[in-house]
N, C-alpha and C positions, 0 to 999 in steps of 0.2 A: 743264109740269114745274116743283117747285118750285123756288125758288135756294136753296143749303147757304148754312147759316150760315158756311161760310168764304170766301165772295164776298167781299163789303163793298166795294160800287161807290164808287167814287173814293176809295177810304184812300189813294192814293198823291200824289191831293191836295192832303190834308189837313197843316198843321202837324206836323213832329216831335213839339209835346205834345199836340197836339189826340190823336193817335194814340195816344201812350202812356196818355190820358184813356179814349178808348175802349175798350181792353184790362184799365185799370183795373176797368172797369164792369162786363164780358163775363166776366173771369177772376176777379174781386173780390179783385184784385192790391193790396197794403198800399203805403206810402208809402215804406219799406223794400225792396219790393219794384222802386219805380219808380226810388230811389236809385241801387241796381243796373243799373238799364239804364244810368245814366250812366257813363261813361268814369271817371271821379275816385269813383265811387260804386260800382265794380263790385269790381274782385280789386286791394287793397292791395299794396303794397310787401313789408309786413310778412307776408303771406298767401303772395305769392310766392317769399319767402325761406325757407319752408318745404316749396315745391312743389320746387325746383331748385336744385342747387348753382351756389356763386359769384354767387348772384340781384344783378341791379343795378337792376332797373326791370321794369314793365310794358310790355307791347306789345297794341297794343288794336287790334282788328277792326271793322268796318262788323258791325252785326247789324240782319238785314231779318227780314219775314215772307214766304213765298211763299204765294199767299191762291187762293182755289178747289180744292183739294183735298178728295175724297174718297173715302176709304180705307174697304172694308168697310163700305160703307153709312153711315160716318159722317164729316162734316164735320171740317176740322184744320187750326190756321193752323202753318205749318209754320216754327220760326226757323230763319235760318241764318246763320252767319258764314263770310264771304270778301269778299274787296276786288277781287271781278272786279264790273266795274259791268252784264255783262250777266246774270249766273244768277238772280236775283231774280226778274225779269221772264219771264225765258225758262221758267222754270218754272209760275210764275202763268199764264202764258198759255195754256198747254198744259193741265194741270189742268183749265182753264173749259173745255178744248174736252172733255177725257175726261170730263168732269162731263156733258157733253149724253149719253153713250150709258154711264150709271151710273154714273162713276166707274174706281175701281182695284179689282181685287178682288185682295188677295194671301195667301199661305203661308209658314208656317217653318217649318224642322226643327227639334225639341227643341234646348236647345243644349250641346251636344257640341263639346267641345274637344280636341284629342290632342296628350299631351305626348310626346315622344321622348328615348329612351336609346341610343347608341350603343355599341356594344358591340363590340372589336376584338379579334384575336388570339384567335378560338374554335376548336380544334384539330376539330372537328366540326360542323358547322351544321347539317346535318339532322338528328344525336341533339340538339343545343340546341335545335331548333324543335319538337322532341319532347317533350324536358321542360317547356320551357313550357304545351303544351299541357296536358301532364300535370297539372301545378301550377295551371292556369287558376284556380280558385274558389278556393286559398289564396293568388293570387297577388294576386284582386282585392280578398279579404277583407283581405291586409294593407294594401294601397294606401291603402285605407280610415283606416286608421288615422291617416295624415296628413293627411286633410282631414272633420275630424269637423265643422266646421260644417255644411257641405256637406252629409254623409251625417243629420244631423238635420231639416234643410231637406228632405231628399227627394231629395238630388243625389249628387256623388259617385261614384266610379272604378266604369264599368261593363263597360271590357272593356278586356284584356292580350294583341296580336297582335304578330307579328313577321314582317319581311321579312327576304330575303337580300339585301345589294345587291354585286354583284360589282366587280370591277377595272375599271374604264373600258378597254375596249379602241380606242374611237379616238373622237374629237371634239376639241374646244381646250384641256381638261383631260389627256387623257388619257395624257400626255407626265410629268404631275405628280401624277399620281392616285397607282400603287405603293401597297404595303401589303397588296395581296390583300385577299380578302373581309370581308366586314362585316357582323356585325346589327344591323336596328335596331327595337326593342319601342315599339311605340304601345299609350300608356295613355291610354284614352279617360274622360274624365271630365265628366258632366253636370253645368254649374257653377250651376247653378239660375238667379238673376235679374243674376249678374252677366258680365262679360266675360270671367272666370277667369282670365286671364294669370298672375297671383301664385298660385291657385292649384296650379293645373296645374303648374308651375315646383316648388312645395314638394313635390307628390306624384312628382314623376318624380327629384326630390334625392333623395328618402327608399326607394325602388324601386330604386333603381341597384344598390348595392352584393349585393341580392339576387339581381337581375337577373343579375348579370356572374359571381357563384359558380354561379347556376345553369347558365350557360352554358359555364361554363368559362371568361372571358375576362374582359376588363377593359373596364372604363365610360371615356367619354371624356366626349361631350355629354350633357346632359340639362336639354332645354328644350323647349316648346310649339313649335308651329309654327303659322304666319300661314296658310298652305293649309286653311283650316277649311273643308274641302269635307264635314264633315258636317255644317253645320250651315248650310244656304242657304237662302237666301229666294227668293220668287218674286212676281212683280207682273205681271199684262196688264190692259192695256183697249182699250176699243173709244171710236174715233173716228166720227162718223157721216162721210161725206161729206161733206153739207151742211153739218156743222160747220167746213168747212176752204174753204170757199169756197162763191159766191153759192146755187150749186144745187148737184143731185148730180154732173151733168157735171161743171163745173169742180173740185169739190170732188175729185170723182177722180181728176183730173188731177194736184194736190197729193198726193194720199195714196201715187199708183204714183211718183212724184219721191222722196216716202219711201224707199220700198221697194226702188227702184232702187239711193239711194244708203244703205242697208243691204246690199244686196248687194255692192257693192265693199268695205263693212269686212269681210265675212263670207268674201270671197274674196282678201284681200289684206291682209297684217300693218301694213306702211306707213299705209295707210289705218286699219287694225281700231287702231292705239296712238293714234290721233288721235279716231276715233270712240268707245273705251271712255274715253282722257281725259274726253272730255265725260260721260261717264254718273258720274265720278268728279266732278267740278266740281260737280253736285250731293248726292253722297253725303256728302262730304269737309265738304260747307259746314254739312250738321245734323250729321255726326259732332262738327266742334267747338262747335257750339252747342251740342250736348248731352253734353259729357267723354268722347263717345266715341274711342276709337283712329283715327285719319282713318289714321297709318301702316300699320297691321295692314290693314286695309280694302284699301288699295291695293296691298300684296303680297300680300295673301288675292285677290282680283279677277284681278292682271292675268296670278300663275302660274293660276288657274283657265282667263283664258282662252288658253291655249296646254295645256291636260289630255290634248288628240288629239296633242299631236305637234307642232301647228302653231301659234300665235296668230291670234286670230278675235274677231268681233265675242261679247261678251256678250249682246245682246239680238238679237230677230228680230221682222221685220216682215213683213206682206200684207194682202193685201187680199182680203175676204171678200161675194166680190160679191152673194151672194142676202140679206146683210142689207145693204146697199151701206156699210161701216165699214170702215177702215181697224184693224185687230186688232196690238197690237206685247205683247211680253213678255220678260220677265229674268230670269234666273235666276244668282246670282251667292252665292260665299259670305259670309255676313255675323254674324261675331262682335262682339256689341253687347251692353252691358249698360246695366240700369237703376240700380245702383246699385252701389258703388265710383267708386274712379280720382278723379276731379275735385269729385266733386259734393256732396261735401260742404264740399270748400275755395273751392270759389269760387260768390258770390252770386248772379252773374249765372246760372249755369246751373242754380241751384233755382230760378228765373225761369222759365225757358225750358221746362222739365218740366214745371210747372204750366200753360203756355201748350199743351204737346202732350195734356193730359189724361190718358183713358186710355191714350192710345200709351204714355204713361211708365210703366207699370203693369206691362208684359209685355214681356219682351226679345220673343218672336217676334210680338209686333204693331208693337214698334219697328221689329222688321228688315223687316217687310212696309212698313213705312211707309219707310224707307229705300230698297228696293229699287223703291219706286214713283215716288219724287222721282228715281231714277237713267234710271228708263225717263222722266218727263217731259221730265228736260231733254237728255236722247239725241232722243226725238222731234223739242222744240223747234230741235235743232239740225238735224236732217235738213230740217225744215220751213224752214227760216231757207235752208239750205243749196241745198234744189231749188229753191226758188224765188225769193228776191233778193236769194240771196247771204248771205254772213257778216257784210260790215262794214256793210253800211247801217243798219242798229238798232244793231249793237256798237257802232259809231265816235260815233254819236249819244249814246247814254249814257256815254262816254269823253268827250266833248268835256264832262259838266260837272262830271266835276273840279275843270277851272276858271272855271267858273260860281258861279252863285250856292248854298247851300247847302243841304239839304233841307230846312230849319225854315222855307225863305220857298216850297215849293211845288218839285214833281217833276215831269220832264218825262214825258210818258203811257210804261207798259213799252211796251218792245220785244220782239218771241220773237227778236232776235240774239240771238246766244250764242257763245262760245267753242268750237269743233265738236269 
């Protein structure tokens, strides 16, 4: 089997510049570009004073690579930023092993964003949900009108639906709820390559006032929603056995440790908010190396996984004994864009784009690469978990902190990880 060009046996080795040299070479990264990786070279004062009110400083993050990764048949060094000192590792680690039985293979959905209009005081809901329907193609042809970039691009408001949502009759709300019923009109908008937030926000301002005569009623909210469940990503692969220990016995004795302790997230919420944190530890860490929203991600994920009723794990694991591999997959919503938001203001993350290639190219191979870094380091952490525990690698790459620095030499990864 060959080894992907996103191995690179002992980079973790290797000198801080020695690595940043080698990236140079691979990526034909500029000396501007290397600036940027610096601390003092990356996002200015002056740059941040126009990202955030009241700006006083910069706050700077650990930025790794997580290396063996391949996605769709192709090789990817993956950046990420966070200051946990085990998801680097715990991801890399993992990667080499889905690497032995092909890699990642993942999907997205177009991306579809849905803005909401609230809509109160309709003397009729079922003749409003009437009209609307009525109206549908001049309701979405005027939507249109507000996001003509968009509708140029190819994208742009593709569908105008509405729910009822009634009075809360009993739960921990429902004491506060009052008001009687309510509608509310999702305007679904395909934001082409970026994460739409601002759009979607302008087309459901500019839709309301319509919205609410038609109705009869009056507008309240109108804002996007983080449950982007139409537009999810999905990632599986296959582990061999023998990847996960000496032979296929042992190796399957790790893989059902998996599986087992996937079972308790999937059956127990306690467990499923500590087990989907971890699959967020690594979403979270390339959302902000790449300007994506790590916020939206995480209330888009964690109401997804509660959608039954219940909260539950995100991802599922077994074992697939006639090819003897351990098989895990995810399926999670994932609003990501390639361009907007951060990336033009800060240095460091045209860096980090040029570093993912074509992932940078297409939000839904972003979000497949996303959703595959979420399943590694979920896996990583099951593996860490059934078998030796959490802190014996975690605590090892904690303790050097206060050690010596990474520019004199790393200590080898660990798959601990934060579970």
């Amino acid at each position: 089997m060959s080894v992907p060009a996103s191995r690179l046996p002992g980079f973790y080795q290797l000198p801080l510049l020695e690595r940043r040299r080698l990236l140079a070479e691979r990526f034909g990264l500029s000396a501007t570009d290397l600036d940027a990786l610096e601390g003092a070279g990356g996002l200015h004062s002056a740059a941040a004073d126009t990202m955030v009110e009241n700006a006083v400083g910069v706050l700077g993050l650990p930025l790794g690579l997580a290396l063996n990764f391949v996605v769709d048949g192709l090789p990817v060094l993956v950046p990420m930023a966070v200051e946990e000192p085990s998801v680097v590792a715990a991801c890399s680690h993992l990667a080499r092993l889905a690497a032995d039985g092909g890699g990642f293979t993942t999907s997205a959905d177009p991306p579809f964003l849905v803005g909401q209009v609230q809509i109160l005081d309709v003397p009729d809901t079922a003749r409003a949900m009437a009209a609307l329907r009525e109206r549908h193609a001049v309701l979405v042809s005027g939507a249109n009108a507000f996001c003509p970039g968009l509708v140029e691009r190819g994208g742009g408001v593709v569908d105008v639906r509405a729910r009822v949502l009634p009075q809360l009759a009993v739960g921990p709300h429902a004491d506060l709820d009052g008001g009687g019923d309510m509608l509310v009109v999702h305007v679904v908008v395909h934001t082409c390559d970026a994460m739409g937030a601002n759009a979607v926000n302008t087309v459901v301002e500019g839709v309301a006032p319509v919205l609410a005569e038609l109705c009869g009623g009056r507008s309240r909210l109108r804002i996007l929603t983080n449950l982007a469940d139409e537009r999810k990503a999905r990632a599986r692969m296959r582990v061999p056995w023998t990847s996960l220990g000496d032979d296929a016995e042992s190796g399957r004795a790790v893989a059902q440790g998996i599986v087992e302790a996937y079972r308790f997230a999937a059956r127990d919420p306690y467990r499923a908010c500590t087990h989907n944190k971890g699959i967020m530890n690594g979403i979270d860490a390339v959302a902000v190396a790449t300007g994506n929203d790590w916020r939206a991600l995480e209330a888009g994920a964690h109401a997804y996984a509660a959608r039954a009723g219940r909260y539950t794990s995100l991802s599922r694991f077994w074992n697939d004994d006639g090819a003897q591999t351990l098989v895990g997959e995810i399926e999670l919503p994932m609003a990501v864009g390639v361009v907007g938001g951060s990336t033009r203001a800060h240095p460091t993350i045209q860096v980090t784009r040029k570093l993912l290639g074509p992932f940078a190219e297409s939000v839904e191979r972003l979000a497949g690469l996303f959703a595959a870094v979420g399943l590694a380091q979920n896996a990583a952490a099951l593996k860490a978990l059934a078998t030796e525990g959490i802190q014996r690698g975690h605590m090892r790459l904690h303790a050097r902190k206060a050690g010596e620095p990474s520019s004199h030499g790393a200590a080898a990864p660990s798959a601990g990880v934060r579970a």
